[in-house]
VORO-649756 format. One record per residue (C-alpha): x negated, y, z negated. Coordinates in steps of 0.5 Angstrom, whole numbers, plus 500, padded with zeros to 3 digits. Layout:
% residues N
XYZ
...
//
This chain:
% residues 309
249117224
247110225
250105230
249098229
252092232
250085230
254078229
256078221
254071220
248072225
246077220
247073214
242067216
238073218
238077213
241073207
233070204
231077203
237080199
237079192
238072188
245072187
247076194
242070197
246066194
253068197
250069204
248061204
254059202
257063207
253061213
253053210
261053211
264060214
271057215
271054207
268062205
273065209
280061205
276062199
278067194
273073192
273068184
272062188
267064192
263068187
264061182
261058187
255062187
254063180
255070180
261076179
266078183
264085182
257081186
261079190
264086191
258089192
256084196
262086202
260093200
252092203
254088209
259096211
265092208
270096203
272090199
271082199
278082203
276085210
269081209
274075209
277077216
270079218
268072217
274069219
275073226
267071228
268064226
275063232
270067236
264062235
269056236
272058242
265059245
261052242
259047246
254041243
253045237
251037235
245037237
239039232
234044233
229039230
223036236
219030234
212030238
216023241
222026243
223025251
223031255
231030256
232030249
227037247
230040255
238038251
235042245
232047247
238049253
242049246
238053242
238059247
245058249
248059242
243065241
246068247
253066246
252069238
249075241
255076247
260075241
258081237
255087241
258093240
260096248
260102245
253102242
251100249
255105253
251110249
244109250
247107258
250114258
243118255
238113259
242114266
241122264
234122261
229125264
224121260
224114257
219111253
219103251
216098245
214092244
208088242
208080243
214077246
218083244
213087248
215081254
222084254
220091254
216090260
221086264
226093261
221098265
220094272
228093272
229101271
223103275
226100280
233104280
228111280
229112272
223116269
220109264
215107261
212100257
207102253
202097251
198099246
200103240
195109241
199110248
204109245
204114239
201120244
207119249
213119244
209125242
211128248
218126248
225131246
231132247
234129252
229122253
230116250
226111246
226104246
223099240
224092241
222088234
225081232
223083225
225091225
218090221
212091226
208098223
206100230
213100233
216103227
211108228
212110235
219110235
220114227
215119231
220120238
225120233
222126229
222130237
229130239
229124243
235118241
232113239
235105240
233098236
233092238
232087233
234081229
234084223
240090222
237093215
230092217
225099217
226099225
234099224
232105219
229110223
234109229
240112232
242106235
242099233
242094237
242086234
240080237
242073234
236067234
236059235
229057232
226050235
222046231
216049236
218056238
219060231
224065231
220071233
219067241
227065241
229072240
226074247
232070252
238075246
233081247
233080255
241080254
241087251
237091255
240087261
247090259
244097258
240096266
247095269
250100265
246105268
247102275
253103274
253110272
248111278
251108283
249112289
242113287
241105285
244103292
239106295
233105291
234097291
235098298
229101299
225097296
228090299
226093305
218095303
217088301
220085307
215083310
212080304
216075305
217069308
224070314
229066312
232060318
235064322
235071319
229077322
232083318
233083311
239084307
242090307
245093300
252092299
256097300
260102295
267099295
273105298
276108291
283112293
282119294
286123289
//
C-alpha cells in the first residue's frame, strides 16, 4: 500500500489544473481563499464552482477524504498551521528585470522559505520513518533524478556515502535501469521528479519495484506516475519566481526531505556515524587551512550516557 505525505493546499495548487473542469474549479477556489472554503458549506461552495455537490463529494473523495466535511477540517487545520508559520506572505513572487537586488533577494528568500515551511507543515514522520529504517538496514540503495532533481539525488548519495550506506546516484538512464535490475529485496530505491512524470525515473524505479526493492517518490506531484509505482510518496511544496520556474524551486523542499531521512538514518546508526564522520573529518584535515590557535582537528561528539536498564 501506498504512503503518501503532502500539504493538502499544496497539492491543490499543484494538482488542481489537471483535474477536470469542475473539480479544477473547486480546487481554485479553494486554494484562492482557503479560510472562506473551510466555513463554506458543501452547497455553498459547489454554487460557487457551478457544479454539484455529489461534485464536490467526489471531489473530497479523490483528495482520500470520506466526505466534503473531513475536507473542511483538513483545510481548516492546514490553514491555523500555514498561519502560524507565515511571514512576509505580502511580498509577490513577481521580478521585473529593474527590481533592485534587495527586493529580488526579499522575494527570492520568501519563495524558498514558504516552500519549506508548506513542505515542514505536511510531511508524514511516519512515512519518513519507514524509508529511514529500510535504508539504515539496506544493504543497497540506489537514487534518480535528472536535471535539478538530480541535483538533489546527488547531494543525498554524498551525505549517506559518508555515514558507510551502500549508495549510489545514477546519472544516466541506462545505468540507471541495469543497477535497479540488480536490486531485491531488502534495498532501497529513490526517484526524485518535481512533475512524478519524468519516463526515465518512472521507469528505473517501476523496474526496482518489480524486484523487490522498496521504493520512495519524492515529487510535487502526489497523483503523478512516479507516485504510482511507489511504495512510499514523499511530496514537496514550491514557490515559483518569476525566473525560476517550478521545476528549479522544488530542489531547496527536495533537500529538506531527504535531509529528514539522512538524520533519520544517523540516528538509527549512531555508533557507525560517529565513527565514520570522525574518520573522515580526520582524512581531510590536512586539506585544510588550521583554524588560529587550533592544530588537531574536532573530535566527533561523544554519545550522550543513556541510564542503564
Amino acid at each position: 500500500m501506498t504512503v503518501m505525505s503532502g500539504g493538502l493546499l499544496g497539492r491543490l495548487r499543484i494538482e488542481g489544473p489537471t483535474m477536470p473542469e469542475a473539480m479544477a474549479r473547486i480546487a481554485r477556489i479553494i486554494t484562492d481563499a482557503p479560510e472562506a472554503a473551510a466555513n463554506a458549506g458543501i452547497v455553498d461552495l459547489a454554487e460557487r464552482a457551478g457544479t454539484s455537490t455529489a461534485t464536490v463529494t467526489r471531489f473530497s473523495r479523490l483528495l482520500g477524504f470520506t466526505g466534503y466535511a473531513k475536507l473542511r477540517v483538513a483545510i481548516a487545520t492546514e490553514t491555523g498551521r500555514a498561519e502560524q508559520a507565515r511571514w512576509r506572505t505580502d511580498i509577490s513572487a513577481d521580478i521585473a528585470p529593474g527590481d533592485s537586488m534587495d527586493r529580488v533577494l526579499d522575494v527570492v528568500a520568501t519563495a524558498d522559505t514558504r516552500a519549506i515551511q508548506a513542505t515542514a507543515a505536511s510531511v508524514d514522520t511516519a512515512a519518513v520513518e519507514r524509508v529511514a529504517e529500510a535504508v539504515a538496514g539496506a544493504s543497497r540503495v540506489e537514487l534518480f533524478g535528472m536535471g535539478s532533481s538530480g541535483t538533489a539525488g546527488r547531494e543525498m548519495a554524498f551525505r549517506l556515502e559518508r555515514i558507510r550506506v551502500p549508495v549510489w546516484f545514477r546519472p544516466d538512464s541506462h545505468s540507471a535501469l541495469t543497477n535497479a535490475a540488480l536490486l531485491g529485496p531488502g534495498d532501497v530505491a529513490f526517484g526524485l521528479s518535481h512533475s512524478g512524470r519524468t519516463r526515465e525515473v518512472i521507469e528505473t524505479l517501476s523496474e526496482a519495484a518489480d524486484h523487490g526493492a522498496l521504493t520512495v517518490a519524492v515529487t510535487s506531484f502526489g497523483r503523478s506516475p512516479l507516485a504510482e509505482v511507489a511504495d512510499v510518496v514523499l511530496t514537496t511544496s514550491v514557490h515559483e519566481t518569476t525566473f525560476r520556474l517550478a521545476a528549479l524551486s522544488a530542489l531547496h523542499s527536495q533537500l529538506l526531505v531527504l535531509d529528514l531521512i539522512y538524520i533519520a538514518v544517523a540516528q538509527r546508526t549512531y555508533e557507525r556515524t560517529a565513527e565514520a564522520l570522525q574518520v573522515t573529518v580526520r582524512a581531510v584535515a590536512a586539506h585544510r587551512v588550521a583554524e588560529p590557535g587550533r592544530s588537531k582537528p574536532r573530535a566527533a561528539p561523544a554519545r550522550p550516557d543513556r541510564p542503564q536498564p
